[in-house]
C-alpha positions as CSV (number, residue, x, y, z in Angstrom):
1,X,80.9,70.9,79.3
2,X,84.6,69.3,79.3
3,X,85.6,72.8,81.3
4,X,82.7,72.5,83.9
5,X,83.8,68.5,84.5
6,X,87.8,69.4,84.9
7,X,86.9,72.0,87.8
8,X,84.1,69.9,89.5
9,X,87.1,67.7,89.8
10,X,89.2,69.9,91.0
11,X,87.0,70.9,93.3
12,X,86.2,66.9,94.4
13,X,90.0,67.0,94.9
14,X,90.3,70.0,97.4
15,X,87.4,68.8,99.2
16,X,88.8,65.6,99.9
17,X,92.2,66.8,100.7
18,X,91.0,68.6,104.1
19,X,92.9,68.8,107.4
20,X,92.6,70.0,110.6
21,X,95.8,72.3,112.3
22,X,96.5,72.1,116.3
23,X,94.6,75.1,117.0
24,X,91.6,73.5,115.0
25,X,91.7,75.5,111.9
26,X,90.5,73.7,108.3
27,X,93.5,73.6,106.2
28,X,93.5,72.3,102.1
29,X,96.4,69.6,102.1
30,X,97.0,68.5,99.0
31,X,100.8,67.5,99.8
32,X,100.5,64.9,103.6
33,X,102.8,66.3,106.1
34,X,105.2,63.6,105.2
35,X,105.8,64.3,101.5
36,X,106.5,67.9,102.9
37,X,109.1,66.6,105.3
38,X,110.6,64.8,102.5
39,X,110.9,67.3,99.7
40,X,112.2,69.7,103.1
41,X,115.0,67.5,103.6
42,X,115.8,67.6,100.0
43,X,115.4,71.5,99.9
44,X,117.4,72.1,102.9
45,X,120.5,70.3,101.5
46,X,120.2,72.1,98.2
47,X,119.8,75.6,100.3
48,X,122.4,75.0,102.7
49,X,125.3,73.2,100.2
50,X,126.2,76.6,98.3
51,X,126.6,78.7,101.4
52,X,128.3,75.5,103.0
53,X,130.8,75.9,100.0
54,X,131.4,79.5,101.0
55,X,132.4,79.6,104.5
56,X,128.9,80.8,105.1
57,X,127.2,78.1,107.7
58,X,127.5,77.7,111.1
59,X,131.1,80.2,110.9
60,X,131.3,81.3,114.4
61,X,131.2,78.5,116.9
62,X,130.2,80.5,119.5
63,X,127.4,82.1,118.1
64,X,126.2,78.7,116.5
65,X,126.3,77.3,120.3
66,X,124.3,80.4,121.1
67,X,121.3,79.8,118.7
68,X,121.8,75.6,118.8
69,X,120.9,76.1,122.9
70,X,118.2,78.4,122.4
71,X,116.4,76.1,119.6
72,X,117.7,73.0,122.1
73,X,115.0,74.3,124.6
74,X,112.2,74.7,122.2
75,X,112.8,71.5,120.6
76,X,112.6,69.8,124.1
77,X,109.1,71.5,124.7
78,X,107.9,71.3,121.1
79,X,108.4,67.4,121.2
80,X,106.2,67.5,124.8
81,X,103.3,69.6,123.3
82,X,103.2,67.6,120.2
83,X,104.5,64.5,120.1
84,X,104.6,63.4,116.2
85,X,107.7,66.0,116.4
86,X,109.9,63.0,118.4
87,X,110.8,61.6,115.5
88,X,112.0,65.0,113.6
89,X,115.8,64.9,112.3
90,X,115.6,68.7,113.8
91,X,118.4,70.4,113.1
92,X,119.4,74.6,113.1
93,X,122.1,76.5,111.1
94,X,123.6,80.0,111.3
95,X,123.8,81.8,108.0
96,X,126.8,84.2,107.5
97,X,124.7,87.2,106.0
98,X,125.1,90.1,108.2
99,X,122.4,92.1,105.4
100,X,119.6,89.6,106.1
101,X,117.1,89.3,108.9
102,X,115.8,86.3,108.3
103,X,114.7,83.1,110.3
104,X,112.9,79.9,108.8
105,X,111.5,76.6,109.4
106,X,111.0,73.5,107.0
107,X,108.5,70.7,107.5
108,X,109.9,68.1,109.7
109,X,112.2,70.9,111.8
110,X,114.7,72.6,109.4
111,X,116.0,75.4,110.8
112,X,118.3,78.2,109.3
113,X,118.8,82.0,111.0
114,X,120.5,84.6,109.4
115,X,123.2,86.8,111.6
116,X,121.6,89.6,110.1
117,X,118.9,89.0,112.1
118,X,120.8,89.1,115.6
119,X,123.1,91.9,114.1
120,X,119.9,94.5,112.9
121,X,117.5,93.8,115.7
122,X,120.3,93.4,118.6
123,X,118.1,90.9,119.4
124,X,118.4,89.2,123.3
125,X,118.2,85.3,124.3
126,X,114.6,85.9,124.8
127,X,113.5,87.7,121.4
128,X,115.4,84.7,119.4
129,X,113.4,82.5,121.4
130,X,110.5,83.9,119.8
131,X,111.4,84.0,116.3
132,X,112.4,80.4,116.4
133,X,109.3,79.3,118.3
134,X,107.3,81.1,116.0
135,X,109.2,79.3,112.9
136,X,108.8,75.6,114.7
137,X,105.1,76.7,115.0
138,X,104.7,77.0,111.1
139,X,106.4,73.9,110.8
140,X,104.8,71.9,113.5
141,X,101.2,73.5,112.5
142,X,102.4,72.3,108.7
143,X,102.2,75.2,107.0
144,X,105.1,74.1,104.6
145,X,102.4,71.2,103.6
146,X,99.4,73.7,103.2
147,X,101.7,76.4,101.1
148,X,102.8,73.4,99.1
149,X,99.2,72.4,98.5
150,X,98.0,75.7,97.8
151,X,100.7,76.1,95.5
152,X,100.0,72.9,94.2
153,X,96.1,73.9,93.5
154,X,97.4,76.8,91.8
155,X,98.9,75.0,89.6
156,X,96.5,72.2,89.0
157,X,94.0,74.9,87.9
158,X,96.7,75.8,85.5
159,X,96.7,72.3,84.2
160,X,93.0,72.0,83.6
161,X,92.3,75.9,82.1
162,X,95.2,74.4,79.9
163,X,93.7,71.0,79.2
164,X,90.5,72.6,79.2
165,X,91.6,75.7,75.9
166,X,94.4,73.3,74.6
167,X,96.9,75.5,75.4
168,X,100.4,73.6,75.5
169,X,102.1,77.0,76.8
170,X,100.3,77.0,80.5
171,X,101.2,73.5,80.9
172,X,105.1,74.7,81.3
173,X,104.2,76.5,84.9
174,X,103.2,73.2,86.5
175,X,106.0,72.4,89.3
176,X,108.7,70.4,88.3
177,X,109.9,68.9,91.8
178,X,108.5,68.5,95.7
179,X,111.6,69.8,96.5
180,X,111.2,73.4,94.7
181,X,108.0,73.4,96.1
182,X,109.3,73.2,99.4
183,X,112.0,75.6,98.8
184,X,109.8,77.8,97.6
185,X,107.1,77.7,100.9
186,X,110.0,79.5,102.9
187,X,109.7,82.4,100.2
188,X,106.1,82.7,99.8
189,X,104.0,84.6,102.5
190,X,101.9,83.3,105.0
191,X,98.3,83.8,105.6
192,X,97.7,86.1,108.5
193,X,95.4,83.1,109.7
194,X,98.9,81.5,109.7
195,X,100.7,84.1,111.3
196,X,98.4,84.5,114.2
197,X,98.5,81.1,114.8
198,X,102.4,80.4,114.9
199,X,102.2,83.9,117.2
200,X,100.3,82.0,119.7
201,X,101.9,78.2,119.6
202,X,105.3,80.0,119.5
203,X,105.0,82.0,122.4
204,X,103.5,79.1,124.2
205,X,106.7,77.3,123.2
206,X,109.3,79.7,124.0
207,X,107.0,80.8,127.6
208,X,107.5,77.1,128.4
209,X,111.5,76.6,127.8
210,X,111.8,79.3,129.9
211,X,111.7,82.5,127.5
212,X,110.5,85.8,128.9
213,X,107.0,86.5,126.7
214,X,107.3,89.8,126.6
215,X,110.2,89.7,123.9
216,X,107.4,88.7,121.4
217,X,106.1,92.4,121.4
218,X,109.5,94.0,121.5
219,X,110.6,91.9,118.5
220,X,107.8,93.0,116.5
221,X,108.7,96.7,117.5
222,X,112.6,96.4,116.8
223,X,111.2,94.2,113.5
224,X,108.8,97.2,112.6
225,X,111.7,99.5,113.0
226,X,114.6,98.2,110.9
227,X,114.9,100.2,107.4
228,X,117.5,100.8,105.1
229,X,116.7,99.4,101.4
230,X,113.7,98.3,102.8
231,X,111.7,95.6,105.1
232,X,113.2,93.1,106.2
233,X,112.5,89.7,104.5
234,X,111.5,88.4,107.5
235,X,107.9,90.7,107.2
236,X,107.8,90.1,103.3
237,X,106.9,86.3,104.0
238,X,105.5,87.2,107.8
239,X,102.7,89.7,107.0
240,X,101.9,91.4,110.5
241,X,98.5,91.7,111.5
242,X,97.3,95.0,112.3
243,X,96.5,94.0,116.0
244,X,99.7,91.7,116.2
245,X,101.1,93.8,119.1
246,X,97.7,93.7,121.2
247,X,97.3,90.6,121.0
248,X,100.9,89.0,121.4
249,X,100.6,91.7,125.0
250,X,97.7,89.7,125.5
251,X,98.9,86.2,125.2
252,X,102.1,87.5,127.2
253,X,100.3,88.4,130.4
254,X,98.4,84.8,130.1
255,X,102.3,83.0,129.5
256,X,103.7,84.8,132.0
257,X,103.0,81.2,134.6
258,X,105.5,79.3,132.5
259,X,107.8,81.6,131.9
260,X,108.1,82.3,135.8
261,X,108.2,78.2,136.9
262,X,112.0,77.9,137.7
263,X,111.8,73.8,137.4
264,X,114.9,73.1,135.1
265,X,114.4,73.6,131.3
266,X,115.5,70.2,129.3
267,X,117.8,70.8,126.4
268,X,117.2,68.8,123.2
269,X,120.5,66.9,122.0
270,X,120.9,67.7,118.6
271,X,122.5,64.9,116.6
């Protein structure tokens, strides 16, 4: 009986912890949207201050000015789509790691991109603009939160099967900080649900600051294409949906209107 009462609450606790994402989707949010800013900010310090102490961030101005212009125009859109973003301490680095093609996104608008990722891919203006709209999506759509909370549910299971068999040596996996948690959500995978839905908020975005659509299927193909010692990290925590490139041709045609209106493209002012 003790076992069957721990998961009923449990699942009272998942239940009650429901939200609903800008493209109407049920998501489990265990962690609000704010805690997951917090612990973000917290993360993104601890990520960034090693590679900070190496020479590693934000090391060729004219490439930083490159990627801080580009995100500049999302931003400015993002904030007039959704407007609980205004208040975001947004801000973008560029990681020295010529091996890496990588891009993220933290809760509350925590940006990094890896040169590895312009390097590999060759990637344009346009094909940034739609790996960085499609990493403002995850965060704007709070994915960080719902990886958090799943994570979190994972581990609260943990806690009762331990509670439950008195088993002390389950009880060590439980998180120890929001801010490893949140460090941890750029690692994990997304759900494809997840993925399809930054694919089409961050084509919308990049469509409306002025970015040419199309890049979103060419991405995927250069993406696709990269080998060496294997994927690159990008697609380890981005699965890619079988029909990803259908689709994203798809949503291009239909984005193809805001990409084309030539009325000037505000730039956000990073701080």
């Amino acid at each position: 009986m003790k076992i069957i009462h721990i998961f009923v609450f449990l699942l009272l606790v998942a239940l009650s912890a429901c939200a609903t994402s800008p493209t109407g989707r049920s998501q489990l949010m265990l962690v609000s949207p704010q805690q997951a800013i917090s612990a973000s900010k917290e993360a993104y310090t601890q990520t960034l201050l090693p590679l900070q102490k190496k020479g590693r961030i934000d090391s060729n101005p004219a490439t930083t000015a490159r990627i801080r212009d580009i995100t500049g125009r999302l931003i400015a859109q993002t904030v007039r789509l959704y407007p609980h973003t205004r208040n975001w301490e947004w801000n973008v680095k560029v990681i020295d790691d010529p091996e890496t093609v990588n891009a993220w996104c933290m809760a509350g608008g925590k940006m990094a991109i890896y040169t590895g990722l312009m390097d590999k891919l060759g990637a344009t203006d346009d094909e940034i603009a739609q790996v960085m709209g499609h990493e403002i999506s995850h965060a704007v759509a709070n994915h960080t939160a719902e990886k958090m909370s799943m994570a979190m549910a994972s581990q609260l299971g943990i806690m009762g099967l331990a509670v439950a068999t008195k088993d002390s040596g389950n009880t060590g996996a439980i998180l120890t900080g929001s801010s490893l948690a949140a460090a941890m959500a750029i690692t994990l995978p997304n759900s494809r649900t997840a993925e399809t839905e930054a694919d089409i908020m961050g084509i919308k975005i990049a469509a409306l600051a002025g970015y040419d659509p199309r890049a979103a299927i060419s991405l995927w193909q250069k993406m696709n294409n990269v080998s060496g010692n294997g994927p690159p990290q990008f697609l380890s925590t981005h699965p890619s949906p079988s029909n990803r490139q259908q689709y994203l041709s798809g949503m291009a045609h239909q984005m193809m209107p805001y990409y084309l209106d030539r009325r000037p493209r505000p730039v956000y002012q990073f701080r």
